[in-house]
C-alpha positions as CSV (number, residue, x, y, z in Angstrom):
1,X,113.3,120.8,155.4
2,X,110.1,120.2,154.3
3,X,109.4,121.0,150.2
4,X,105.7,121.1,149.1
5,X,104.7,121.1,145.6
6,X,102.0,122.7,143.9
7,X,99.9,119.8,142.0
8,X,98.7,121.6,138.8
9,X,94.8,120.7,138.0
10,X,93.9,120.9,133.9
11,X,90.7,122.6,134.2
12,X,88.8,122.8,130.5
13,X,85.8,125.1,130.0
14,X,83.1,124.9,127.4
15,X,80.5,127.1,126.0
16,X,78.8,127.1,122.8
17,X,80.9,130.3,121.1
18,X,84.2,130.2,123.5
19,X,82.9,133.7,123.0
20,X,81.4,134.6,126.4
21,X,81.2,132.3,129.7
22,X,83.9,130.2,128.8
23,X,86.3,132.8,128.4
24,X,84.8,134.5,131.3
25,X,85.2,131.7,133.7
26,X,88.9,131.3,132.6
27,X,89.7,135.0,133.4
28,X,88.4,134.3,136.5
29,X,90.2,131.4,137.3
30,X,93.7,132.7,136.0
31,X,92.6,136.2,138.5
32,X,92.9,134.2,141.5
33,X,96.7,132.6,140.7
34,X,96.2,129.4,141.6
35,X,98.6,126.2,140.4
36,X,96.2,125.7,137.3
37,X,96.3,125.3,133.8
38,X,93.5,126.6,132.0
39,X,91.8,126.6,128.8
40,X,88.6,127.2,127.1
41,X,86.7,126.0,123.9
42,X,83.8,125.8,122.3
43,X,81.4,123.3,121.0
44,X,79.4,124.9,118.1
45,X,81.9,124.5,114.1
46,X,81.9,128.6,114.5
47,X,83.9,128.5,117.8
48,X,86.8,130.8,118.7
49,X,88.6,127.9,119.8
50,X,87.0,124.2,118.6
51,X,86.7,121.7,121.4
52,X,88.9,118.9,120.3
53,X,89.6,114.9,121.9
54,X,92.9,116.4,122.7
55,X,91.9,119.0,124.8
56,X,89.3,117.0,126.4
57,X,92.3,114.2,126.9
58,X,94.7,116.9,128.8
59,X,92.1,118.1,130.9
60,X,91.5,116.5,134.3
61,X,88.1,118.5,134.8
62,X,85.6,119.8,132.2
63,X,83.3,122.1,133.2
64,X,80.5,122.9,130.4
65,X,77.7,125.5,130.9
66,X,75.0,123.5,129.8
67,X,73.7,120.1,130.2
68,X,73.3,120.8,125.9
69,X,77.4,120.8,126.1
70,X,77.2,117.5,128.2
71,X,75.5,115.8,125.7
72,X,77.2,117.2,122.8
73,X,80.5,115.6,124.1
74,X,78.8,112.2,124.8
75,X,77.6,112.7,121.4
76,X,80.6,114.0,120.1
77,X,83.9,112.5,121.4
78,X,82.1,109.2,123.4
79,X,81.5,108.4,126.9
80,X,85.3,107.5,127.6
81,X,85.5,111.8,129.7
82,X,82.4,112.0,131.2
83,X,83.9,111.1,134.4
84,X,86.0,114.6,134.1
85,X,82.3,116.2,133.1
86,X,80.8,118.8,135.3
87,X,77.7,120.9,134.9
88,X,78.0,124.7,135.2
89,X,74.2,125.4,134.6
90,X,75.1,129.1,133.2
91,X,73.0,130.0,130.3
92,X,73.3,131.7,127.2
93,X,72.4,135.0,128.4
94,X,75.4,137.2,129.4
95,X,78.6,139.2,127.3
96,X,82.0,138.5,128.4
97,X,83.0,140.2,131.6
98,X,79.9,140.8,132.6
99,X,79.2,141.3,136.2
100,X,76.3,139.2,136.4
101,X,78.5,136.9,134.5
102,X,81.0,136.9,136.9
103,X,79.3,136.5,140.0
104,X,77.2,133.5,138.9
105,X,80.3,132.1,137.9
106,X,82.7,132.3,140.9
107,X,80.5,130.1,143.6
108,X,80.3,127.5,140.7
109,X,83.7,127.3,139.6
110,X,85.0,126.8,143.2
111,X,82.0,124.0,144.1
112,X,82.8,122.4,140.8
113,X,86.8,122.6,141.4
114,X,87.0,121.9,145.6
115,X,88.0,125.9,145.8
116,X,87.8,127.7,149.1
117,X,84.6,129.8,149.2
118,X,86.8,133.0,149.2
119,X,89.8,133.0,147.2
120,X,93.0,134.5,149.0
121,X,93.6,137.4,146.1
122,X,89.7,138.5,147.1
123,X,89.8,138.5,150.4
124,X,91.7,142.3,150.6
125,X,88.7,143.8,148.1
């Protein structure tokens, strides 16, 4: 008998606040049940959650909002997880939740994550 196991991707998102988009885009990934451990931060001292090395060491993929977030890394922690870096390009401009939010959100996070283009748990809306 054949046993397949689910390989468990560490998928880190970043915003300034961890107020708005990254929480968003975590509630979005944790919605569609997939093998995945998620967590978000945020870059600015103010953050709900501060992005830390130790974070940024668990994760296997990083996805920040801004090319800003990019550099603040770089800046930040060095160049040694810039391989696990990837560019949302989701600005500043939405609340938490927000459907606008959202639906900029999904087509990224499955391009930046090799999702399918329709998640299973969406596809009986």
């Amino acid at each position: 008998m054949l046993q397949f196991r689910a390989v468990t991707k560490k998928v880190l998102l970043v915003c300034s606040g961890n107020l708005d988009r990254s929480p968003t885009a975590a509630m979005l990934l944790a919605e569609m049940a997939l093998p995945m451990w998620v967590m978000s931060a945020g870059t600015e001292r103010w953050a709900k959650n501060q992005l830390t090395a130790e974070l940024l060491e668990e994760a296997d993929v990083v996805c920040v909002m801004e090319h800003a977030h990019h550099r603040t890394i770089i800046e930040r922690f060095g160049s040694a997880y810039s391989s696990k870096l990837v560019v949302l390009d989701v600005p500043d401009d939405y609340i938490c939740w927000e459907p606008e939010l959202i639906s900029i959100l999904k087509p990224k996070l499955r391009a930046a994550l090799g999702l399918p283009t329709r998640a299973r748990s969406e596809e009986n809306e």
